[in-house]
C-alpha positions as CSV (number, residue, x, y, z in Angstrom):
1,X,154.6,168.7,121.3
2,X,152.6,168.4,118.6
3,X,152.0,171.8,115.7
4,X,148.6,171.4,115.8
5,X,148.3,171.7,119.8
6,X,148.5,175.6,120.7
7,X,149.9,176.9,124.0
8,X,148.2,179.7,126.2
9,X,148.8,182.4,128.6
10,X,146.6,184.4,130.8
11,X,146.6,186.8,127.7
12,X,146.1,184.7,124.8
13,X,143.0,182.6,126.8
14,X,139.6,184.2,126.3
15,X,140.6,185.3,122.6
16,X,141.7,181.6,121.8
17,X,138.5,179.8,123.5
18,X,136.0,182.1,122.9
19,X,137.2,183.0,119.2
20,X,136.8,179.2,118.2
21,X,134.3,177.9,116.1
22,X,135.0,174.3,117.1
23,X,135.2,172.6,120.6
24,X,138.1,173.4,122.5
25,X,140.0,171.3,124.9
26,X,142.7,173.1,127.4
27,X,144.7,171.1,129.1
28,X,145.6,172.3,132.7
29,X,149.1,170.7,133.4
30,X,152.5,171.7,134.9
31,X,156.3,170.6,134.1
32,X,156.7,168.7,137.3
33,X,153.2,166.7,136.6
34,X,153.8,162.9,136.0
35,X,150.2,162.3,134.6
36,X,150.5,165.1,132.2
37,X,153.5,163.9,131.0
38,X,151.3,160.7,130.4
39,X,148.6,162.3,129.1
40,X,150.8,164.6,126.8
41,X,151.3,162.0,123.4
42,X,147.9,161.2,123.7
43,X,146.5,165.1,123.0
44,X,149.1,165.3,120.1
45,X,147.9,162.9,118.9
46,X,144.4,163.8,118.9
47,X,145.2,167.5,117.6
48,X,147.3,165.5,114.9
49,X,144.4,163.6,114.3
50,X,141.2,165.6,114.9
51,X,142.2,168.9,113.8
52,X,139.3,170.1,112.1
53,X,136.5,168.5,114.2
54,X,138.8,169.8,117.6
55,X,140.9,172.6,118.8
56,X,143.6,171.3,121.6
57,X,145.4,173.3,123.8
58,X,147.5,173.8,126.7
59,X,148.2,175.7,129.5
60,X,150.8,175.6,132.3
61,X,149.8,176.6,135.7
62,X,152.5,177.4,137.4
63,X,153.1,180.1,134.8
64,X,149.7,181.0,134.0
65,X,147.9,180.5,137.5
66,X,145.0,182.8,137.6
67,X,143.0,181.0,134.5
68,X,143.1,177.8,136.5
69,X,141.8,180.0,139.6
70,X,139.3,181.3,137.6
71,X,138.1,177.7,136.6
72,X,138.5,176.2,140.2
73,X,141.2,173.5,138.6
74,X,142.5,172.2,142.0
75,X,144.0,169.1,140.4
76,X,146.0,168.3,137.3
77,X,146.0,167.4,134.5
78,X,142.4,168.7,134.2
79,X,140.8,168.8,131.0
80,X,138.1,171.2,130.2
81,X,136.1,171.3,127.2
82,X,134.7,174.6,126.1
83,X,132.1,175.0,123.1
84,X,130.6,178.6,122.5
85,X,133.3,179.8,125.1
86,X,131.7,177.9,127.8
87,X,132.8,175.1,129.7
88,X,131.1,171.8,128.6
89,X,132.6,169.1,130.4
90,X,135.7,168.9,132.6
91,X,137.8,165.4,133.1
92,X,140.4,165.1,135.6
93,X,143.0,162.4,135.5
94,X,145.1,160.8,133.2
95,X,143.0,158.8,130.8
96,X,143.8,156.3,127.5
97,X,142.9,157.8,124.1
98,X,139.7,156.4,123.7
99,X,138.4,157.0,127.1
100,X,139.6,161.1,125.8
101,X,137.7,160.9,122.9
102,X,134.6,159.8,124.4
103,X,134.7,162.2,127.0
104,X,135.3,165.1,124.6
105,X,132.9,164.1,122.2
106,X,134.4,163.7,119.1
């Protein structure tokens, strides 16, 4: 994983997304997930290369189930986008790079 992708917890969640001044993406996956494992590479390298204009982030749900309760994720990976501590826009699936970028809007 990359250093510029943060982990969270139930704790660390609200202060991470809501204390950010740029878009956040959190990525709702779990260790036995093949898609996420897909998906993975392609959000280090977007937090490798998008660091400033992007904050990306993960979270495991298995460990950490009651923010994806909270956010209704039913499926994973699920990627939600929060700006201003809200949730923008919310892509489910494994998707190529550019398709990511696109859908996060950066």
């Amino acid at each position: 994983m990359s250093e510029n992708v943060t982990n969270l917890t139930d704790a660390t969640f609200d202060e991470v997304v809501n204390g950010a001044s740029e878009p956040v993406v959190v990525d709702f996956w779990a260790e036995w997930c093949g898609p996420c494992k897909m998906i993975a590479p392609i959000l280090d390298e977007i937090a490798d290369e998008q660091g400033d204009a992007v904050k990306v982030t993960k979270i495991n749900v298995d460990e950490n189930p009651s923010i994806a309760q909270r956010f209704g994720v039913m499926s994973i990976p699920t990627l939600l986008v929060f700006r201003d501590g809200e949730v923008d826009k919310r892509i489910v699936g494994a998707k190529g790079k550019a398709q990511l970028l696109e859908e996060i809007g950066i």
